[in-house]
C-alpha positions in Angstrom: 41.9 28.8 13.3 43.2 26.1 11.0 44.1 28.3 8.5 45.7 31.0 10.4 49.1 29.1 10.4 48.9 29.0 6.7 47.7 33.0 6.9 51.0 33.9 8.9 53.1 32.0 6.7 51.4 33.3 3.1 52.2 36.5 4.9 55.8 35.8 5.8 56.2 34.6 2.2 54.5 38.1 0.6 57.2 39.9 2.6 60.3 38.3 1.9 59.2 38.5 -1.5 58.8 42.0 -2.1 62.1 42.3 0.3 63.8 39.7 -2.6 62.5 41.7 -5.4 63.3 44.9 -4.1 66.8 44.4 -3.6 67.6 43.1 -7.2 69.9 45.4 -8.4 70.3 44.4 -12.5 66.0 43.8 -12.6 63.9 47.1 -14.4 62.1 49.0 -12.2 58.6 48.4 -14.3 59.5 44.5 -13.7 59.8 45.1 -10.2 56.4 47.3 -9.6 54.8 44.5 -11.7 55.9 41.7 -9.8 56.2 43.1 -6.3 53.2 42.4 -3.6 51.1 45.2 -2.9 51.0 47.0 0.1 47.7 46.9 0.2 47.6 42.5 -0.6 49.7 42.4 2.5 47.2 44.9 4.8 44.9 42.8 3.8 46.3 39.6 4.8 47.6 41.5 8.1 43.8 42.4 9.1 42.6 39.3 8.2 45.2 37.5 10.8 44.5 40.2 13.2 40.2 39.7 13.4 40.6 35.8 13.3 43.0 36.2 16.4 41.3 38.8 18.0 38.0 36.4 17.3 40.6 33.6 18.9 40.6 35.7 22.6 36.9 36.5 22.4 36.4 32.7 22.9 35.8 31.2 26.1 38.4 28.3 27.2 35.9 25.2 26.2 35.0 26.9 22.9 38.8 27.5 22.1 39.3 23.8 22.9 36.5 22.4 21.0 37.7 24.4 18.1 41.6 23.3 18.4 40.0 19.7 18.1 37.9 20.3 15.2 40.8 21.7 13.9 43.1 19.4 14.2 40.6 17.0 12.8 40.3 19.1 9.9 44.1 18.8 9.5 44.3 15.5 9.6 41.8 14.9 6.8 43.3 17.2 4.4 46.6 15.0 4.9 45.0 12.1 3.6 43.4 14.1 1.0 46.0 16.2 -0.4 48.2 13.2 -1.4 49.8 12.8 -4.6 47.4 12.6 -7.3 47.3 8.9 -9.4 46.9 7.7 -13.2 44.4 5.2 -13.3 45.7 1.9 -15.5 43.9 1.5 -18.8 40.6 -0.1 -19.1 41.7 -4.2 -20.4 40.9 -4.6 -23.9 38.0 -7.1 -24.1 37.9 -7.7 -27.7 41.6 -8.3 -28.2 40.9 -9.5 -32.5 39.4 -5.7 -33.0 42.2 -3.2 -34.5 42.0 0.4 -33.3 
């Protein structure tokens, strides 16, 4: 469940992307087969949406509910773990007198 809003958007973005591609008009048609989605990368991605929802309704209400809070858990922690990435500062120099 926490990732199936990123699933339905990956999808959404596979789509307009082969839609995008296949409408360029001055691209070669070998650039566009290479670069184009699959039809079978975007099946994929469509069953994969369609078990974990169909998984979704199988679940009774309390299990649906303790799984929207694990998952919004989940989501919270990956917030404060996907931040920007930082440079540690350079180690002092303890022996100032020595030359590289």
């Amino acid at each position: 469940m926490s990732y199936l809003p990123d699933l339905e958007a990956y999808l959404a973005d596979l789509i307009r992307n082969r839609e995008r591609i296949a409408a360029m008009a001055t691209a070669d048609e070998w650039a566009k087969r290479e670069s184009m989605p699959s039809e079978e990368e975007i099946s994929k991605v469509r069953r994969l949406i369609h078990r974990v929802k169909d998984n979704l309704a199988d679940l009774t209400d309390a299990e649906r509910q303790h799984l929207e809070e694990a998952t919004k858990l989940v989501r919270r922690s990956r917030q404060v773990l996907l931040g920007m990435p930082h440079i540690r500062q350079p180690l002092p120099d303890v022996r100032p007198e020595r030359t590289a």
